[in-house]
N, C-alpha and C positions, 0 to 999 in steps of 0.2 A: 642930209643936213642934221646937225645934232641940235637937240634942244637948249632953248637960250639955260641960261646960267639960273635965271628966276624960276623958271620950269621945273628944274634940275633939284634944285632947293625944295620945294612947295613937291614930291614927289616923295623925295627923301621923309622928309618933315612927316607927310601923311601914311608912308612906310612906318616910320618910327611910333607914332598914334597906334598903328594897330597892331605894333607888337605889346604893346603895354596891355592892349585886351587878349591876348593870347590865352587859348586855353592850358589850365594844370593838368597835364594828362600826367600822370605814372607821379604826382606827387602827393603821395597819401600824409606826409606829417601834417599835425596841426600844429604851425611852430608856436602860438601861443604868447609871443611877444617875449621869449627867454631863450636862452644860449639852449645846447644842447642838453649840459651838465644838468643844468637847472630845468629845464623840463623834464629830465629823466627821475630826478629825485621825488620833483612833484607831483608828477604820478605814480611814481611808487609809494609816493604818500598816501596820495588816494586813496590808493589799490586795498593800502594798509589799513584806513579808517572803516574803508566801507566793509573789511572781513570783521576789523572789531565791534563795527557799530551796525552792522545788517543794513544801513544807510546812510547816506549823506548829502548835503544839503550844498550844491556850488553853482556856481555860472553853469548856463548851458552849452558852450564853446570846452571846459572845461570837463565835461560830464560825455560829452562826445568823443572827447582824447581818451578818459579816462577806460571805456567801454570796453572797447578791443584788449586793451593789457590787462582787464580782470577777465572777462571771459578766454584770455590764453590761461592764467594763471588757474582758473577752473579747470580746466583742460588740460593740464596739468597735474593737479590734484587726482583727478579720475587714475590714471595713468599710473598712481602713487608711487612707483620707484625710487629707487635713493638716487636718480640720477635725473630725473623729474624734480625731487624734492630740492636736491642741490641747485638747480638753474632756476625753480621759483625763488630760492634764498638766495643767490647770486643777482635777479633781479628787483624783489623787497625789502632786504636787508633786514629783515626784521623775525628771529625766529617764533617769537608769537603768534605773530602774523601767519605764517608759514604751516607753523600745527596747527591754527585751528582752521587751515584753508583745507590741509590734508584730511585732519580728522574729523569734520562738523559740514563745513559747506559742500566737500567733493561729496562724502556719501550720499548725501542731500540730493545732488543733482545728478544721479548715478544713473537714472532715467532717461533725462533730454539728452539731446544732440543738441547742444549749442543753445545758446539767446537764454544764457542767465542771468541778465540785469535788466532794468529797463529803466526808465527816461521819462520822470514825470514832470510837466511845463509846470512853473508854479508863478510867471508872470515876470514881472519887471521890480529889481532892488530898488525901494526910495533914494538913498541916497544917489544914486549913479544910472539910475535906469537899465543894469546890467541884465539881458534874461537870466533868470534862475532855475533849477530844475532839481528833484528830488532825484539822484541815483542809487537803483535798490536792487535786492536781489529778485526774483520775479517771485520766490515760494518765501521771501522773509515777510510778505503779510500773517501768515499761519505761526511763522515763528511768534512776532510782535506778540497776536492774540493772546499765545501760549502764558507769554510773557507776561499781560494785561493782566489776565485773569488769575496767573498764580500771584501778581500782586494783589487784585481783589481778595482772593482766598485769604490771604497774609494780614488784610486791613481787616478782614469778616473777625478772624481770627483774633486777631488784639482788641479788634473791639469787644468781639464775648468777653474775652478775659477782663477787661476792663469793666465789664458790667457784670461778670461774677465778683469781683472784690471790691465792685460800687455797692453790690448787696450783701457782701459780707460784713462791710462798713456797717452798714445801714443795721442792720442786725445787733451788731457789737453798741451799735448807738441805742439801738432800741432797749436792749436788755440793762445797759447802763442806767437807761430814765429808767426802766419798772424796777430797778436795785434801789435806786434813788430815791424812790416815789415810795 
């Protein structure tokens, strides 16, 4: 005998439930809530900011995508070919971007096998409570420093100068009263 009609429905219905929770196997994109276009671009944006600026500061969801296409584009670098260099530039579009992946960050990382960025939680945006995250290079802490301190040296520096012709002053003022006097 076959099952009544209501059965039949209430089976179907409960089939259809649990394909909705089906597992993502073999679906690596993170589509990001954009066309394809437009995801593509935005992370080559990324890709582009983080070689120009050793860091950047986005969504966590955003910093996950972005991860894998800079460590290809590292990987790459290493490789330095003109046939390397041409498919990083075919995928960044940027050839600044490009030289100083080739000449600055590959040499850099000419040691490791892989895992050049890392993923630091920096909590929840006020406005939107979006998680955020620092994405960086793993050895651009040592560059920063490098960075830090030859601006320190630079402040050290003008400030002497500043107080060698605060005392030049001073002098030129002093010899003026005893001319005076």
């Amino acid at each position: 005998m076959s099952p009544a009609p209501m059965e039949r429905a209430q089976s179907n219905r409960h089939r259809r439930e649990l394909a909705n929770f089906a597992m993502r196997h073999q679906k690596k994109t993170i589509k990001l809530g954009r066309t394809a276009e437009h995801r593509k671009a935005l992370l080559a944006n990324q890709v582009c900011s983080l070689i120009e600026h050793q860091r950047i500061r986005t969504t966590l969801a955003k910093a996950k995508a972005v991860r894998p296409l800079a460590e290809k584009m590292v990987t790459l670098g290493k490789k330095g070919s003109i046939h390397a260099r041409r498919t990083a530039f075919a995928v960044l579009r940027q050839k600044d971007a490009v030289k100083k992946l080739f000449d600055e960050i590959a040499p850099r990382t000419a040691d490791r096998n892989g895992g050049y960025t890392r993923i630091m939680k920096l909590g929840q945006r006020k406005s939107d409570a979006a998680p955020v995250a620092y994405l960086e290079w793993v050895d651009a802490a040592t560059i920063l420093d490098q960075e830090i301190d030859e601006a320190a040296e630079k402040k050290a520096r003008k400030s002497k100068k500043e107080g060698e012709q605060a005392s030049g002053a001073e002098k030129k003022s002093k010899k003026a009263a005893t001319a005076a006097a």
